[in-house]
C-alpha positions as CSV (number, residue, x, y, z in Angstrom):
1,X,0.0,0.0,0.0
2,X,0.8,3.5,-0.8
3,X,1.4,5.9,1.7
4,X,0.2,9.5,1.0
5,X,2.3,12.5,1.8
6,X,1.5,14.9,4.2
7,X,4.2,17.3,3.4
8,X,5.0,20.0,1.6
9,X,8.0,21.7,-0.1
10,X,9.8,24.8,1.4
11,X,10.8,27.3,-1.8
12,X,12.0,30.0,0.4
13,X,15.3,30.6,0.5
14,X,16.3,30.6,4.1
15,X,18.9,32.1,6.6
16,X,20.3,30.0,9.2
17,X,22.6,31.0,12.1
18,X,23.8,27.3,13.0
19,X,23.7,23.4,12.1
20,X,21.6,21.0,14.4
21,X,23.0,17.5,14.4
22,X,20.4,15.4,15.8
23,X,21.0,11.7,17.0
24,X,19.6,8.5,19.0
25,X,22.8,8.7,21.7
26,X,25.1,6.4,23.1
27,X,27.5,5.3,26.2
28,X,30.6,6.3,26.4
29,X,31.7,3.6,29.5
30,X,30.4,0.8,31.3
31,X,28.7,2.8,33.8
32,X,26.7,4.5,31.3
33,X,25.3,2.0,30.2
34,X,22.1,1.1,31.9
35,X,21.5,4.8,32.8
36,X,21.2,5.2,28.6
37,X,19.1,2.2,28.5
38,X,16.8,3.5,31.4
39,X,16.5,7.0,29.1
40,X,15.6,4.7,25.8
41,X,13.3,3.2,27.1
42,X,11.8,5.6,29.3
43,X,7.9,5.3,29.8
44,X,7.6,1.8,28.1
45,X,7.6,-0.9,31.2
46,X,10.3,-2.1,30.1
47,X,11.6,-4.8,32.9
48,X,14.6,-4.3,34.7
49,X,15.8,-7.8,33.7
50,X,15.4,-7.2,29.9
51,X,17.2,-3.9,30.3
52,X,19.9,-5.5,31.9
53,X,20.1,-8.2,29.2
54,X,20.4,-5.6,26.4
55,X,23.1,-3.7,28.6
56,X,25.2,-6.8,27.9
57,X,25.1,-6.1,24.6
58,X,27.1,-3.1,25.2
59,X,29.6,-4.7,27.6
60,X,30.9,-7.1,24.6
61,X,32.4,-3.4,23.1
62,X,33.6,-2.2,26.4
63,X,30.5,-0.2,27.7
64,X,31.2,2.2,24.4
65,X,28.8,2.6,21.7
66,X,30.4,2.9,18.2
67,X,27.5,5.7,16.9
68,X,29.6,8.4,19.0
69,X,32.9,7.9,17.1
70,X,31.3,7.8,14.2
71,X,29.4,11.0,14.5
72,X,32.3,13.4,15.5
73,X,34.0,11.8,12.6
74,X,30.9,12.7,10.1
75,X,30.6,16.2,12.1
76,X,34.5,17.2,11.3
77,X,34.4,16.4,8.1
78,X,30.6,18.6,7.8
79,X,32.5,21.0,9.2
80,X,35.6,21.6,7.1
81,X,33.1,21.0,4.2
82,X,31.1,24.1,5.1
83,X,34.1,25.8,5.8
84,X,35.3,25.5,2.4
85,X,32.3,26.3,0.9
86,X,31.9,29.4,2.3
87,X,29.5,28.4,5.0
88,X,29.8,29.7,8.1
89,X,27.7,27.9,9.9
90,X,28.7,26.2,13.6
91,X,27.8,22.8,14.2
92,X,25.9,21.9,17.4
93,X,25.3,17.9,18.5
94,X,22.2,17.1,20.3
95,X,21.2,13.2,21.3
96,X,18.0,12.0,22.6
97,X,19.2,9.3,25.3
98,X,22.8,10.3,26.0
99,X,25.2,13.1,26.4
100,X,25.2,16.0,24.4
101,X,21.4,16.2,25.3
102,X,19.3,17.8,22.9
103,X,17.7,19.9,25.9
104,X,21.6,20.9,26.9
105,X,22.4,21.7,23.3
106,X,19.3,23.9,22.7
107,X,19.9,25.8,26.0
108,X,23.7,26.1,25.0
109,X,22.5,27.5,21.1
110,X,20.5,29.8,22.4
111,X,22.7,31.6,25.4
112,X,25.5,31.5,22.2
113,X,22.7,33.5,20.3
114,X,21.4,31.2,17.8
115,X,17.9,31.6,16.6
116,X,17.4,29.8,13.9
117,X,18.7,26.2,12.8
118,X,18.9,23.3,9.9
119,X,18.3,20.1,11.6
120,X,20.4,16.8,9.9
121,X,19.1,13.7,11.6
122,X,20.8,10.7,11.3
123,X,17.9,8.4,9.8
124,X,17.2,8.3,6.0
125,X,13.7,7.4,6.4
126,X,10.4,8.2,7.4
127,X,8.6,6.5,10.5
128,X,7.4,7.5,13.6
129,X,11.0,7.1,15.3
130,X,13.6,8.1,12.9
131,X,11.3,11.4,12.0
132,X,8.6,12.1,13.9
133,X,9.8,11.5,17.5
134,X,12.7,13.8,16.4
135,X,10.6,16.7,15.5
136,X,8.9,16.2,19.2
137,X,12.3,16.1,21.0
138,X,12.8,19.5,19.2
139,X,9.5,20.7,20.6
140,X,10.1,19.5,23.8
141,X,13.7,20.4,24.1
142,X,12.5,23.9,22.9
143,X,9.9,24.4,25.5
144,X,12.0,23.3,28.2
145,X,14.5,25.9,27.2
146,X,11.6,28.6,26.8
147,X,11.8,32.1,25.9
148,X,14.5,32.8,23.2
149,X,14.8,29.3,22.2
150,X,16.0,28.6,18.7
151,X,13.2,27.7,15.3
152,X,14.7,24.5,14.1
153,X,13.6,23.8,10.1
154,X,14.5,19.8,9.7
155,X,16.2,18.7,6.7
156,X,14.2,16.0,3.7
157,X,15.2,12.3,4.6
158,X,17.4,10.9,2.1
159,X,17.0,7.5,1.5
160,X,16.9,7.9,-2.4
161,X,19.1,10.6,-2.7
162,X,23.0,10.0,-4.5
163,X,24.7,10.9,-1.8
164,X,23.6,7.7,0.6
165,X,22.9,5.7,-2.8
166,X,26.0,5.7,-4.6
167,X,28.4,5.4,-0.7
168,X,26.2,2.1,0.2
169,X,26.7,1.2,-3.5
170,X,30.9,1.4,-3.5
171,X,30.3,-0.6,0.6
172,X,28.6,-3.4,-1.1
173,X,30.9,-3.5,-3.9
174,X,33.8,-4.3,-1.7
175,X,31.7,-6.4,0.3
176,X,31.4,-8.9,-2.2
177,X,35.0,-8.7,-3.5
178,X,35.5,-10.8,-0.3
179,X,33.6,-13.6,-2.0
180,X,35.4,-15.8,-3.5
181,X,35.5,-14.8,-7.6
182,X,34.4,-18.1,-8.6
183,X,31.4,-18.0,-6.6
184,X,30.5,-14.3,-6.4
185,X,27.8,-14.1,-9.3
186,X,25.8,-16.7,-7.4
187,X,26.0,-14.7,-4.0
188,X,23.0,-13.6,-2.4
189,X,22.2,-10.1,-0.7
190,X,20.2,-9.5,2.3
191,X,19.8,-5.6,3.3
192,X,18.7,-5.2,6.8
193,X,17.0,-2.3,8.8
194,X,15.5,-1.9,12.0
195,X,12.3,-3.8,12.6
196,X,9.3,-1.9,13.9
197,X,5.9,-2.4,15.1
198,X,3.6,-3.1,12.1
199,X,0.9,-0.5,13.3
200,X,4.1,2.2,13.0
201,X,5.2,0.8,8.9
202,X,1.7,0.7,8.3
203,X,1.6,5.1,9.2
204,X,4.2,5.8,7.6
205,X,6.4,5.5,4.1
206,X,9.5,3.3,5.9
207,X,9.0,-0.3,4.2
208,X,8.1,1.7,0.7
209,X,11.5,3.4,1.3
210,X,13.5,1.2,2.3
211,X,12.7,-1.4,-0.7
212,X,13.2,1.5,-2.9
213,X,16.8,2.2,-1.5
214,X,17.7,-1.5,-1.9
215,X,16.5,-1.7,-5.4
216,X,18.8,1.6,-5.9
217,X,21.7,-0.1,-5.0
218,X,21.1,-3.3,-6.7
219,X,20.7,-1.6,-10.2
220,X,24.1,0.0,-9.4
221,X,26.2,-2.8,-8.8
222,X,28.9,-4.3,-10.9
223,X,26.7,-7.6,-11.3
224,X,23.2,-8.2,-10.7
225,X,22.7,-10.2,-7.4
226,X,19.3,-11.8,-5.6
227,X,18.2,-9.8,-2.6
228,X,15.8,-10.1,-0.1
229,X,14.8,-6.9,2.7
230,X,15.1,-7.9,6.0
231,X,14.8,-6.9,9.4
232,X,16.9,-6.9,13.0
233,X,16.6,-5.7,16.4
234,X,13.0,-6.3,17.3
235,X,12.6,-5.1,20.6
236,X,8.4,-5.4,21.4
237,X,6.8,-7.7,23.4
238,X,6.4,-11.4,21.5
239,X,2.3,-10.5,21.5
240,X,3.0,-7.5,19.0
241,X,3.1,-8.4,15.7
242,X,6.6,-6.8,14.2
243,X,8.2,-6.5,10.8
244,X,9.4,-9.7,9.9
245,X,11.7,-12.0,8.9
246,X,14.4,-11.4,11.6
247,X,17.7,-11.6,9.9
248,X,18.5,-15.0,12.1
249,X,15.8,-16.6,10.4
250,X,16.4,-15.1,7.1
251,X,20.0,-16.9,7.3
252,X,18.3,-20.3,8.2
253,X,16.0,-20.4,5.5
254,X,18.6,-19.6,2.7
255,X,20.7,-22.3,4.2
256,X,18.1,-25.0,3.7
257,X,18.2,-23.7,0.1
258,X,21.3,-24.2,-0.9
259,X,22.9,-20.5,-0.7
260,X,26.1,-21.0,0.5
261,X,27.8,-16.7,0.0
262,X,26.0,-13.8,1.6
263,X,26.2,-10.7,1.9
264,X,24.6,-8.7,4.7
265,X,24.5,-4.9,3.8
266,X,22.5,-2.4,6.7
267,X,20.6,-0.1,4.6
268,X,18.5,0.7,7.4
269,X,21.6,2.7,9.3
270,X,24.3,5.2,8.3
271,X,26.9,4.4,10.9
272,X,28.3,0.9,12.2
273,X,26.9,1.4,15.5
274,X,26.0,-1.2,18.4
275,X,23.0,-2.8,16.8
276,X,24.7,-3.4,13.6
277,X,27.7,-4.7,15.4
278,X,26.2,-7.0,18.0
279,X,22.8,-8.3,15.4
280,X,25.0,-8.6,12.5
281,X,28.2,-9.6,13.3
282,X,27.8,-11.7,16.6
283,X,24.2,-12.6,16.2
284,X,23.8,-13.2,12.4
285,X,27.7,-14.3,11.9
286,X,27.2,-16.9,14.8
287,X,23.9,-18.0,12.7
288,X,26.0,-18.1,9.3
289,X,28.8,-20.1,11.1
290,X,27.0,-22.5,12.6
291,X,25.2,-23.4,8.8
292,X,28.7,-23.2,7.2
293,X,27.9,-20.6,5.4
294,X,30.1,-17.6,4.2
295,X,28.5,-14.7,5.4
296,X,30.0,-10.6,4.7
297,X,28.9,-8.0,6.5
298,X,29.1,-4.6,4.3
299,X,29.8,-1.3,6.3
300,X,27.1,1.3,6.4
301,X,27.9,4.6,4.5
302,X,29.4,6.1,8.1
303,X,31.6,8.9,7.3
304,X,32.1,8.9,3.6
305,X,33.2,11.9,1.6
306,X,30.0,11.8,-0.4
307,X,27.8,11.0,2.5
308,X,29.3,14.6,4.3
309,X,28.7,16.3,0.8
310,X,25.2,15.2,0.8
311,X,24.6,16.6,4.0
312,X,26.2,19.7,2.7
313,X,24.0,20.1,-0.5
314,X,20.9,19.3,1.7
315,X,21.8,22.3,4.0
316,X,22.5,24.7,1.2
317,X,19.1,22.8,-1.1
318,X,16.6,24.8,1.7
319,X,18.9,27.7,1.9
320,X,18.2,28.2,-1.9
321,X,15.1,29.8,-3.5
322,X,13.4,27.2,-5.6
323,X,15.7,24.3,-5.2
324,X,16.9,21.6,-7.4
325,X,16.0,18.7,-5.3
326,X,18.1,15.5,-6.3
327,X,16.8,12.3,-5.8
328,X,17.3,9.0,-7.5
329,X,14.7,6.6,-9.2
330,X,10.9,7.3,-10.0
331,X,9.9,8.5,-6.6
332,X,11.0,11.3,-6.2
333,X,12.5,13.8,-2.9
334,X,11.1,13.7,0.0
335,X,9.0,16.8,1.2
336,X,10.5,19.4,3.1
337,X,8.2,20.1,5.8
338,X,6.5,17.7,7.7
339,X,2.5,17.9,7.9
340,X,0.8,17.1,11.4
341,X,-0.5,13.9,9.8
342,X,2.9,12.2,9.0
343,X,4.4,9.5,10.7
344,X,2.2,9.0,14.2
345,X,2.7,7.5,17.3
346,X,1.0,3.4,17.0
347,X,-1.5,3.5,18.9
C-alpha cells in the first residue's frame, strides 16, 4: 500500500545562524550504560531484567557505543566542508538518550545566540521514530529551554538521494570482492534495517523506502545479485506483531536452500553502531557459522566523503530559492516540511 504525503515543499530561500546534528545517543563507558538504556526506554515498562540483558550487549564493546565515534567523525568532516564552501555555519550535536542532550544543546544554542537552525538527523527514512519523534524532542527540548529558544527547520530524509545511494553502493561492492570470484555471481544479498511495530510501517512510508533504497543499489552494482529486505533488532513484546523475517531466520532459510555466500548490507543505518555490530556480526555471523555458510557483513555509509557532501548540499538545497532537489529513481525527494499527519505515534 501507498502511503500518501503529508508534506510540503519549502521554496523560500532561508537564513540559518547554525547546524543542528540530531541523534539516537550512546554510552561512552560501562557505567553508562544502563543509565542510557533507562532513558531509551523511558515510559515503556520495560523490565529491569530485559534492560539489563540488552546492557550486555554493550559490555561485549567495552561499555562504548560505536554511533559516538562515528558522528564526531561525520561532524568534522561537515565541518571543514562548510568551511570551504563558504558556509559559516557552527555545528551543534544534540542526542536523545545520552550526552550531548538535545535539551543541553538547545539551551547552549540559544545563550551563544542562535535563533534559527537546519536540523540533519541521522535516519534516511520516514517512520514515527527516525522522523517524527525527532521533531517532538525538538518541541520538547524547545519548550524546556523557553523564551529565546531557537526555530529548528529539519532537513528532507534521504533515502533515495545519490549521496547515501552511490556510498552504500561502493560498501557493497567491496563487500562482495570478499567472496570468492568463482562464486561471487551466485551470492545472495540480504539488506537489513531496523524492525518496527507493524501498526508504526503501516503510518508511515519506511517499508516503501526502504525497498526502494535496496533496489537503488542493486541496479548499481557491478553484477546483478538476488536480494531479499530484512529486518533486525526487534525489541516489542512477542504478543505484537513486528516487521518480519528477523535476519537470524532469514539466514536459516537460505541455508536450507542451498545459498552457501552472503552478503549482509545495513541499509536501514548510516553508521556501524552497536546494533549493527552486535545483530549482525555476533548474532547473524554466529547463525552463518553455525550453517557453514560464508556470510560478509558490508559497512554502512558512516563517514564517507560523499555521505558529508550530501549533507552539505541538503543544507544549502533549503537555503536556496526554488531548489533543485536531487533524488534518485521514479519517486522522487522527499518533502521538506513535515505535515501534522505524518508519521504517528502506533496507537
Amino acid at each position: 500500500m501507498t502511503k500518501p504525503s503529508y508534506g510540503a515543499r519549502d521554496d523560500v530561500a532561508r537564513n540559518y545562524d547554525a547546524v543542528l546534528y540530531l541523534s539516537f545517543g550512546g554510552p561512552e563507558g560501562p557505567d553508562d550504560v544502563l543509565p542510557f538504556m533507562e532513558n531509551v526506554t523511558r515510559g515503556r515498562g520495560v523490565p529491569r531484567a530485559r534492560l539489563e540483558e540488552v546492557s550486555a550487549h554493550y559490555q561485549l564493546f567495552g561499555g562504548v557505543s560505536p554511533i559516538n565515534s562515528q558522528n564526531r567523525a561525520v561532524i568534522g568532516a561537515l565541518k571543514e566542508k562548510l568551511r570551504s564552501s563558504g558556509l559559516d555555519l557552527p555545528i551543534y550535536w544534540g542526542n536523545r538518550n545520552w550526552h550531548p542532550l538535545l535539551t543541553d544543546t538547545m539551551r547552549q544554542m540559544r545563550e551563544d545566540g542562535v535563533r534559527r537552525a537546519i536540523a540533519f538527523v541521522t535516519s534516511a527514512y520516514s517512520s514515527f521514530s527516525g522522523c517524527r519523534q525527532y521533531r517532538e524532542d525538538v518541541a520538547r527540548a524547545q519548550a524546556e529551554v523557553g523564551d529565546g529558544a531557537p526555530r529548528v527547520d529539519k532537513l528532507r530524509v534521504f533515502y533515495n538521494h545519490p549521496g547515501f545511494i552511490e556510498p552504500q553502493v561502493e560498501k557493497v561492492n567491496v563487500a562482495l570482492e570478499a567472496v570468492p570470484r568463482d562464486r561471487r555471481a551466485g551470492t545472495r544479498l540480504a539488506f537489513t534495517a531496523h524492525s518496527v511495530p507493524l501498526r508504526m510501517a503501516d503510518t508511515s512510508s519506511y517499508t516503501q523506502q526502504l525497498s526502494e533504497a535496496c533496489r537503488l543499489v542493486v541496479e548499481r552494482l557491478e553484477h546483478p545479485h538476488d536480494w531479499e529486505l530484512v529486518w533486525q533488532s526487534r525489541s516489542g513484546p512477542p504478543h505484537v506483531p513486528w516487521l518480519e523475517p528477523d535476519i537470524v531466520e532469514h539466514i536459516e532459510k537460505l541455508h536450507s536452500d542451498g545459498v552457501v555466500d552472503l552478503v549482509v548490507v545495513p541499509v536501514g543505518f548510516v553508521s556501524d553502531h552497536l546494533e549493527v555490530r552486535f545483530d549482525l556480526d555476533v548474532q547473524a555471523a554466529e547463525a552463518a557459522a553455525r550453517l557453514g555458510m560464508n556470510m560478509v557483513r558490508a559497512e554502512a555509509v558512516g563517514a564517507h566523503p560523499r555521505y558529508v557532501r550530501m549533507i552539505r548540499d541538503l543544507i544549502v538545497e533549503r537555503m536556496t530559492a526554488d531548489p533543485q532537489r536531487i533524488a534518485l529513481g521514479e519517486c522522487g525527494p522527499s518533502h521538506d516540511i513535515c505535515g501534522a499527519t505524518c508519521c504517528p505515534a502506533p496507537a
